[in-house]
Legacy VTK file of the C-alpha trace (Angstrom):
# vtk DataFile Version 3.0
C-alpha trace
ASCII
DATASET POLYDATA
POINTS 92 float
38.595 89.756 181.339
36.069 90.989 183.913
37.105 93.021 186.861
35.863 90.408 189.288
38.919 87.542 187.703
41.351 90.604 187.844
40.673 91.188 191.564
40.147 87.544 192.318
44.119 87.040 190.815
45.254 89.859 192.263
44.036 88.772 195.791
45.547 85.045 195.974
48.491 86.809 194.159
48.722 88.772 196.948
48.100 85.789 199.385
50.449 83.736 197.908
53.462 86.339 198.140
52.753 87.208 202.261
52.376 83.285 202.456
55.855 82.958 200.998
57.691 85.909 202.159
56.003 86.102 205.661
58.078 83.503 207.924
61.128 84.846 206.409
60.369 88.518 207.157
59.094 87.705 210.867
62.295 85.504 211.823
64.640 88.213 210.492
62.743 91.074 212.623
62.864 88.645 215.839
66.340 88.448 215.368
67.206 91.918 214.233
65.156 93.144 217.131
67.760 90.470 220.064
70.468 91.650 218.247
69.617 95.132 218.896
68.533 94.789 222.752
71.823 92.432 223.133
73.622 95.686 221.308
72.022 97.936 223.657
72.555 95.982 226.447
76.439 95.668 226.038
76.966 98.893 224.386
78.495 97.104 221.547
78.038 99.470 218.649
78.626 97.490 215.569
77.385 97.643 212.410
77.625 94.074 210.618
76.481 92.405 214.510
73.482 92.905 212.972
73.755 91.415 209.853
75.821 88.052 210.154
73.232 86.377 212.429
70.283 87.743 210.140
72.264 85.938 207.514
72.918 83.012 209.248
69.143 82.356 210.181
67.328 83.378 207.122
70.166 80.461 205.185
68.434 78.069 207.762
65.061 79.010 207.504
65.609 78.904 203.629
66.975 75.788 203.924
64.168 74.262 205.821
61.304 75.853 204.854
62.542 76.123 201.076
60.756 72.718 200.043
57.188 74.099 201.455
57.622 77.063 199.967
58.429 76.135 196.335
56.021 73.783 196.723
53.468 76.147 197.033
54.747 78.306 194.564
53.973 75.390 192.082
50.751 75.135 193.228
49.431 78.581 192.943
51.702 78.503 189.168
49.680 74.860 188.201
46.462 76.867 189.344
47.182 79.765 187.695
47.949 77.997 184.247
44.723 75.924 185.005
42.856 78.685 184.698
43.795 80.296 181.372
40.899 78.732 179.513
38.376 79.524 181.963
40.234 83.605 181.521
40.197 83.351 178.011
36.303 82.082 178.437
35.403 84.665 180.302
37.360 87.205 178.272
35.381 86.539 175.169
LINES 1 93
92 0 1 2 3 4 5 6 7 8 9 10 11 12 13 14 15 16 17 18 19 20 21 22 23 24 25 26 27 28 29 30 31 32 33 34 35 36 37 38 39 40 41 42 43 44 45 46 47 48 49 50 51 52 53 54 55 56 57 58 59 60 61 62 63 64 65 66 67 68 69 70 71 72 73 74 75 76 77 78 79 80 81 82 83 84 85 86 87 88 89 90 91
């Protein structure tokens, strides 16, 4: 296998996982970050504030972005397996 096929993987590898993880990892630092100005705000200085409505809203966004997501992890799997015998072509 060439360098140029491990690279090419590696990059929609990459693309696939900050596709994935991305709208997770934004909505949880949009609400961790209002949970801390509303902690700041009202001097309330406790520790699991923070984590119950992180909780809460990644369950949500799970729940309705979970479809889209797992459908694009089968799509970048079906490609993936796809292109074995083009790897093992290439490889030879």
């Amino acid at each position: 296998m060439s360098e140029d096929v491990v690279m090419r993987l590696a990059v929609e590898s990459l693309i696939t996982i900050a596709k994935l993880s991305g709208p997770i990892l934004v909505t949880t630092l949009v609400v961790g970050f209002s949970v801390s100005i509303f902690q700041a705000l009202t001097q309330i200085n406790e520790a699991t504030l923070s984590f119950i409505p992180k909780i809460i809203v990644v369950g949500i966004l799970i729940a309705l972005i979970g479809p889209w997501m797992l459908q694009n992890l089968i799509n970048f799997t079906n490609h993936l397996f796809e292109s074995i015998p083009e790897l093992v072509r290439l490889s030879q």
